[in-house]
N, C-alpha and C positions, 0 to 999 in steps of 0.2 A: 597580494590580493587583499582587496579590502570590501570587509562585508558590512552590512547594516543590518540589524535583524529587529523588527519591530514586534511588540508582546503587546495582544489583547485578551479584552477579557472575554471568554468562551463562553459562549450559552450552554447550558443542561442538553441533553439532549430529553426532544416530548417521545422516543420510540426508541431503545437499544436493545439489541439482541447478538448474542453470539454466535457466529456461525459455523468458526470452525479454532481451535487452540492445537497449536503444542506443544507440549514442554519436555522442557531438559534436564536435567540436574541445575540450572542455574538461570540459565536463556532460555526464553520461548518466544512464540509470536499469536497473535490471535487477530481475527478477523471479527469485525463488528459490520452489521447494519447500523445506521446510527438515519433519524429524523431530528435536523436542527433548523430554525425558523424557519417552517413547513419546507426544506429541501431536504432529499435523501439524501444520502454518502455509504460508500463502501470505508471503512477506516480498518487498515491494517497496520499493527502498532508491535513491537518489539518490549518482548516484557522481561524485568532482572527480578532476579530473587534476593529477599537480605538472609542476614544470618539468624535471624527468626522464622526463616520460611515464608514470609508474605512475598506475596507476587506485587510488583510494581509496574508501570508504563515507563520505558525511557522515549529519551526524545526522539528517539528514532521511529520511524514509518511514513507511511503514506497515506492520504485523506481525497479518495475520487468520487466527485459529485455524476452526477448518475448519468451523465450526457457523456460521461467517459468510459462507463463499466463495458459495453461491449467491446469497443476499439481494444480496451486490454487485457480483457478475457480472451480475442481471440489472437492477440498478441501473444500471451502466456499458453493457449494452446498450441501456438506455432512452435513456439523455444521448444515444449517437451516435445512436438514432433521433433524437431529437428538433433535432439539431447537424445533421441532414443531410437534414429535412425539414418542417423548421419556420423562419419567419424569426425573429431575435431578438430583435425587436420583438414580437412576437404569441407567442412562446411561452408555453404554456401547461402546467402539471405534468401528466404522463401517468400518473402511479402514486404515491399514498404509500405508503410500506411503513411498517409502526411496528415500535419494536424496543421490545420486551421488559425490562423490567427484568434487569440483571443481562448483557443480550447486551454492552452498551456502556457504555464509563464517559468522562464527557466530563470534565476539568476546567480551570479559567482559574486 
């Protein structure tokens, strides 16, 4: 498999706020609001600790712009219906949702 991965340079964000953290002994994860050149985003980011104790961001998470927050808020409401009243053996898909050309861009 062969990947390309292009780095730009990130704007500040003009609006961040935290909405929800939590940590581990080493791993955590946190949820931001974030406003960057005047669009929202939900950013949910995967954080490592060093051996000083400072909290870092790794590369890992996820970055959805606000035309997507419902579709997978009520996505992730479905998973814990179905994680907390279904067995995992017999699970069964409760909803597909289709995305849109253009909402999602996947690549390998």
């Amino acid at each position: 498999m062969n990947r390309s991965w292009s780095v730009r340079a990130v704007t500040p964000p003009q609006f961040e706020v935290v909405l929800a953290e939590v940590l581990g002994k080493y791993k955590g994860v946190r949820v931001r609001l974030l406003k960057r050149d005047g669009k929202w985003y939900v950013d949910t980011r995967v954080l490592w600790k060093d051996e000083g104790g400072n909290w870092h961001y790794a590369k890992k998470g996820i970055t959805l712009h606000r035309d997507l927050w419902e579709t997978v808020g009520t996505a992730l409401q479905k998973a814990a219906e179905v994680a907390n009243h279904v067995d995992g053996a017999n699970a069964q898909p409760v909803q597909t949702v289709p995305v849109t050309e253009g909402e999602a861009t996947v690549s390998s």
